[in-house]
C-alpha positions as CSV (number, residue, x, y, z in Angstrom):
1,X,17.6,-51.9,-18.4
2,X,19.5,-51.3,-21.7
3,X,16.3,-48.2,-22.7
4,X,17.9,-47.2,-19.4
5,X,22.1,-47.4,-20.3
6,X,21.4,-46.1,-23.4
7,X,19.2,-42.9,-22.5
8,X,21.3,-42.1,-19.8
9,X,24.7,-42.8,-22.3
10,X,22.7,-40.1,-24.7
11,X,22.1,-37.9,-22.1
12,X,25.8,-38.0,-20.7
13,X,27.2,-37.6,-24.3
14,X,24.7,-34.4,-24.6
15,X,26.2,-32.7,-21.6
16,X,29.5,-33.2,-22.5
17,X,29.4,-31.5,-25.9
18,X,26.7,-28.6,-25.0
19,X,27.1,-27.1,-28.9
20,X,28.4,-25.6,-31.2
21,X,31.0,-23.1,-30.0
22,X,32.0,-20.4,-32.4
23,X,34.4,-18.2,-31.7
24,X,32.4,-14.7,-31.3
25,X,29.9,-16.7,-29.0
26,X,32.7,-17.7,-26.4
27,X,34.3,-14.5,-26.5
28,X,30.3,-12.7,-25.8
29,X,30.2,-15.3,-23.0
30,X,33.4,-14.6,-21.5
31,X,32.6,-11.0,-21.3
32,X,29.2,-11.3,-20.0
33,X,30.8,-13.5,-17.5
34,X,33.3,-11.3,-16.4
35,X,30.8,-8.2,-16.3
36,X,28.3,-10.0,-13.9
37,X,30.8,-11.2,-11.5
38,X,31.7,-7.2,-11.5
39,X,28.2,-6.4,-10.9
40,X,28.0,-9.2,-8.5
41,X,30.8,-7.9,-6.2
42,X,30.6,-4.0,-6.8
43,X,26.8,-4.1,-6.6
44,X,24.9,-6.8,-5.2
45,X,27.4,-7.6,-1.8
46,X,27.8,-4.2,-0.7
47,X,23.6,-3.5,-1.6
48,X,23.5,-6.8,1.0
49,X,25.9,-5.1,3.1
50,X,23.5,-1.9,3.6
51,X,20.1,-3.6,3.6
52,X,21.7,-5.6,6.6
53,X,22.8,-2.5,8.6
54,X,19.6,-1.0,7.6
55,X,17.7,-3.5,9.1
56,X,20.1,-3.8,12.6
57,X,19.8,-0.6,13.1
58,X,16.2,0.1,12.8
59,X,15.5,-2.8,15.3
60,X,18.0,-1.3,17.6
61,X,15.7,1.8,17.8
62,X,13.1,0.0,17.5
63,X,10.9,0.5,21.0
64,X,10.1,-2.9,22.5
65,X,7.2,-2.0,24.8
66,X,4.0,-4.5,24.1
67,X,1.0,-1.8,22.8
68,X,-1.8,-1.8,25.4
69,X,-4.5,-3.7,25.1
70,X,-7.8,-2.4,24.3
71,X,-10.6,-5.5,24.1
72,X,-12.2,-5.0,20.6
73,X,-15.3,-7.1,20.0
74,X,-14.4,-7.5,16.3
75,X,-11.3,-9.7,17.4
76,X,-10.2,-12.6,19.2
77,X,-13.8,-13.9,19.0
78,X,-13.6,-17.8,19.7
79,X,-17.3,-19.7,18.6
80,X,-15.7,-23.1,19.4
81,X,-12.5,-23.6,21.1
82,X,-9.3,-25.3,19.3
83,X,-8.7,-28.6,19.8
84,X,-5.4,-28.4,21.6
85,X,-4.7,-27.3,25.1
86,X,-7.2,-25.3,26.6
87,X,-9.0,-24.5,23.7
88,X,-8.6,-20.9,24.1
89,X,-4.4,-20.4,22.5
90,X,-4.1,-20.5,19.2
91,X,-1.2,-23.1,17.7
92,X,1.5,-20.6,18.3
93,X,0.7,-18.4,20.6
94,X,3.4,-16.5,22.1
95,X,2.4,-15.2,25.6
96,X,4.4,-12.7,25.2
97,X,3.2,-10.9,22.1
98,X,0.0,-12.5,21.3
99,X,-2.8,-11.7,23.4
100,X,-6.1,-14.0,24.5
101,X,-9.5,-12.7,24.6
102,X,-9.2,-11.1,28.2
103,X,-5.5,-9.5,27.7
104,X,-2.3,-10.5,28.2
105,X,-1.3,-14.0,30.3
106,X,2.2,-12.9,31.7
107,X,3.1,-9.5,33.5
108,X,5.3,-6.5,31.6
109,X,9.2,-7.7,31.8
C-alpha cells in the first residue's frame, strides 16, 4: 500500500511541474496555440460545415427507387441455412433493401 502512496505521490508531483519552462519555449507554445485555434475556426469548422451540406444535398437528389432485381447464380447462394429464423435472412437483413434468393419479400412503397 505505501509502493502504492508513494508511486502515485511521484506521479502527481510529476504532473504538476511538467518541466523546465524557458522563456522562448512558452512564448513558441503560446503562438502555436494561438495559430491552431485560428486554423481550427477559419479552416476546419467551416470545411465541416461544407462536407455536411455536401453530403445533405447529394442524398436529397439522390433517387430512392430499389434497383431491380436480376437473379445471379454467383450470389445469394445458401449451402446450409443460418441458424436463426428461417434460415434463409441473413442477421440483418432489411426487407427493404436487401434481397433473398428469389427477390424482394415486401412490395414497392
Amino acid at each position: 500500500m505505501a509502493m502504492l502512496s508513494r508511486a502515485s505521490w511521484v506521479l502527481s508531483r510529476s504532473l504538476r511541474t511538467g518541466g523546465r519552462c524557458f522563456s522562448a519555449a512558452a512564448q513558441h507554445d503560446a503562438q502555436s496555440s494561438r495559430t491552431w485555434k485560428i486554423l481550427t475556426f477559419v479552416v476546419a469548422l467551416p470545411g465541416v460545415g461544407v462536407c455536411m451540406l455536401n453530403a445533405y444535398l447529394k442524398s436529397q437528389h439522390h433517387s430512392h427507387e430499389r434497383p431491380e432485381f436480376i437473379p445471379y447464380t454467383h450470389l445469394r447462394i445458401r449451402t446450409k441455412p443460418f441458424p436463426w429464423g428461417n434460415g434463409d435472412k441473413t442477421l440483418f437483413h432489411n426487407p427493404h433493401v436487401n434481397p433473398l434468393p428469389s427477390g424482394y419479400e415486401d412490395s414497392e412503397h
